[in-house]
N, C-alpha and C positions, 0 to 999 in steps of 0.2 A: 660255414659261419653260423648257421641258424641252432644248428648241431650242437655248438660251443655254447652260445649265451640259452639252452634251453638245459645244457648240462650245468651250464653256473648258475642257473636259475634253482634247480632242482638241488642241488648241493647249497644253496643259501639258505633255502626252504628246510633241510636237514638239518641245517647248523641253527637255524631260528627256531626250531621245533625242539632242540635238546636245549638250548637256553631257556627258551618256557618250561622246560620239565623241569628244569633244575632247580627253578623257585618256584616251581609251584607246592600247594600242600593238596595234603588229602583230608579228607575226616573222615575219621574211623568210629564207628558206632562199638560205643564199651557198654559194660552193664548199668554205669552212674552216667551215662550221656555220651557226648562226641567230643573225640582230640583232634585238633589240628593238627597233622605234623606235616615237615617240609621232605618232599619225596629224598633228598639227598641224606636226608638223616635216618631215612629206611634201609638198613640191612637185608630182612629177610623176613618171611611169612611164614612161619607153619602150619599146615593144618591140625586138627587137632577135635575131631568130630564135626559139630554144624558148626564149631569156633577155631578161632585161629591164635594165632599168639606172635604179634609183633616183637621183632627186634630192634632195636635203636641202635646209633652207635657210640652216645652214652653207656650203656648195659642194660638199660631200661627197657624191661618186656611190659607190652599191654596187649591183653586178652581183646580180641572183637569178637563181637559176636554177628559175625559175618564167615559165610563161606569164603574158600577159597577161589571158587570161581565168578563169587562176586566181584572180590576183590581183582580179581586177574583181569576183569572188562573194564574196571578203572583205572588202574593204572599203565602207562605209556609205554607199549612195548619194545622202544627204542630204549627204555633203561630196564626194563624187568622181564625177567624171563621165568616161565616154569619148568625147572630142573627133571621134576620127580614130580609123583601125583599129589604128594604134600607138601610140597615146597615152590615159592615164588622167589628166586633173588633177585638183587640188587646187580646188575654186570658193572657197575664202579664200583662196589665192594668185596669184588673176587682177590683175593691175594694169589691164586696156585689151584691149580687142577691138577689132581693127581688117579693116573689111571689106574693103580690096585686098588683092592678090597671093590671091587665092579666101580671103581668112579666117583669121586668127590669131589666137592671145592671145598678149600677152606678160603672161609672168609675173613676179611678186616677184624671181626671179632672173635675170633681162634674158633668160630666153629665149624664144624664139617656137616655139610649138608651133602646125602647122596646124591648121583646123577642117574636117572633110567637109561636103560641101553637104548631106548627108542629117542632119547633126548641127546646123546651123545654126538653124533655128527654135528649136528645145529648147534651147540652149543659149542664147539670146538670151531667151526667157522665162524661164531659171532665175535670168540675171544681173541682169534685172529686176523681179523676183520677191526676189530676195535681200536678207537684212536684216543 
């Protein structure tokens, strides 16, 4: 019985933790200052030297000028993952994984972002694991 209410406890925990991510925002340091945005409207990260270049699901790219792996310690890794060594998605905005050309997703916004082969396993258990 203890076994149960410390599984339903941990599984509440999970579900309270993606409800905070989902409205939560982040601020992103641009060149004219900081944008709010709300994690659920973040696509995807590319890197892109010491800067990155957000994707919206608007169409709307903005530049930060932040690493990659800045960005990847702030955001929640129960919705974002890094695919590739330049890429952070969004796992609600995966449309389709496809395993030619070494692995891509495309995403909500027709783009195709690669997968590393060292990323491939985990990243196939999360999509299938996903509710």
């Amino acid at each position: 019985m203890l076994n149960q209410i410390n599984t339903i406890e941990q599984k509440l925990d999970i579900v309270l933790s993606e409800y905070k991510s989902k409205y939560k925002r982040i601020g992103l340091s641009t060149v004219t200052g900081i944008i709010m945005i709300h994690l659920e409207k973040l696509v995807h990260i590319e890197a892109d030297r010491s800067y990155c270049m957000a994707y919206l699901i608007n169409g709307k790219k903005i530049v930060i000028s932040k690493s990659l792996g800045d960005l990847e310690s702030r955001l929640p890794s129960t919705i974002f993952y890094r695919v590739h060594l330049s890429h952070i998605v969004n796992l609600n905005h995966i449309d389709s994984y496809e395993k030619d050309n070494g692995g891509q997703l495309i995403m909500s916004n027709t783009l195709r972002i690669p997968v590393s082969r060292r990323n491939k396993r985990k990243l196939t258990e999360l999509l299938l694991n996903q509710t």
